[in-house]
Legacy VTK file of the C-alpha trace (Angstrom):
# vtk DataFile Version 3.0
C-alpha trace
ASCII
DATASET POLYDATA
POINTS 80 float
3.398 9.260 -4.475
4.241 5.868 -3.059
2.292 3.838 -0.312
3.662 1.535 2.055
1.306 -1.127 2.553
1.695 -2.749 5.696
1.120 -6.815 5.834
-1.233 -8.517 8.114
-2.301 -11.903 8.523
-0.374 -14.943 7.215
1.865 -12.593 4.625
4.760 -12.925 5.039
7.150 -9.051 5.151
10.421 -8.161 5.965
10.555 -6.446 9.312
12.827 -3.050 10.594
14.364 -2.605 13.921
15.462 0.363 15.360
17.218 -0.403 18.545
18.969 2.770 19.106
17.343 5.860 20.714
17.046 8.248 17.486
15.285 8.142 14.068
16.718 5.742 11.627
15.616 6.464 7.903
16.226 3.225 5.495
15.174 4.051 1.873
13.148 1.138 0.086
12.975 0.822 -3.755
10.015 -1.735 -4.433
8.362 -1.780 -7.793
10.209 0.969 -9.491
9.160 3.050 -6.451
11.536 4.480 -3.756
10.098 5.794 -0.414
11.812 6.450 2.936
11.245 4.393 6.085
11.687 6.410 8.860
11.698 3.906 12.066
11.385 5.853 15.602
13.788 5.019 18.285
12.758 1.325 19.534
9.936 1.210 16.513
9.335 -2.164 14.440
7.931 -2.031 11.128
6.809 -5.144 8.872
7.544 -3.985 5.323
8.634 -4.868 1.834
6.092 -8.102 1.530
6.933 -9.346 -2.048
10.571 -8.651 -1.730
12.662 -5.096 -2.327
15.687 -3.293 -2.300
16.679 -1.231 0.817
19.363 0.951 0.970
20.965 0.799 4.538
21.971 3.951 6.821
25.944 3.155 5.281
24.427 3.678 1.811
24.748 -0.318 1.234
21.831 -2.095 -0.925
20.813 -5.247 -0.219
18.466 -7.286 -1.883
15.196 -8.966 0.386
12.824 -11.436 -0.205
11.120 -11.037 2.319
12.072 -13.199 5.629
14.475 -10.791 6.856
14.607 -8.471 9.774
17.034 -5.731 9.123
17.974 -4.614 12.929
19.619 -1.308 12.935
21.991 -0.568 16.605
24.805 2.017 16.883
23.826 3.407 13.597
24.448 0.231 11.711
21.782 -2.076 10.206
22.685 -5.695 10.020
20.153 -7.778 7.704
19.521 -11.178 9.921
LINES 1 81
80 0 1 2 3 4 5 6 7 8 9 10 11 12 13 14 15 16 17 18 19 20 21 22 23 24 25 26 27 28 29 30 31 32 33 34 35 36 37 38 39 40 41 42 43 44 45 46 47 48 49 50 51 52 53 54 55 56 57 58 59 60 61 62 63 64 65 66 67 68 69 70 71 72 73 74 75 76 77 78 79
C-alpha cells in the first residue's frame, strides 16, 4: 500500500485545488508508487513534497517539483 505523507512546517509540497463542487481524483506516481488523490469539492491538499508525476483528470502527465499548485475548475486542472 502507498501513504501520502502530508508536509508541514518549512517543506516545501505541491498543493491541489478543487474549485468545482464534485470530487476530483488526480492519480500521483511518486517513488515507483501510484496512489489516487481524491480532492472534495472546494478541498486543498499539500502533496507530492520531493517532486512527482500526476496524471491530470484529461489523462495528461505532468512532471512537479514541487512549487506548483495544480487548480482543477470545470473539470480541468491547470498546473500554475
Amino acid at each position: 500500500s502507498v501513504a501520502i505523507i502530508v508536509a508541514s512546517g518549512s517543506a516545501h509540497a505541491a498543493s491541489a485545488v478543487n474549485k468545482d463542487a464534485e470530487t476530483r481524483t488526480l492519480i500521483v506516481t511518486e517513488g515507483g508508487g501510484k496512489s489516487e488523490l481524491a480532492l472534495a469539492g472546494g478541498e486543498t491538499v499539500d502533496f507530492c513534497p520531493n517532486g512527482c508525476f500526476v496524471t491530470l483528470p484529461n489523462g495528461d502527465i505532468e512532471a512537479l517539483t514541487g512549487a506548483e499548485t495544480v487548480e482543477i475548475s470545470g473539470g480541468v486542472a491547470k498546473i500554475k
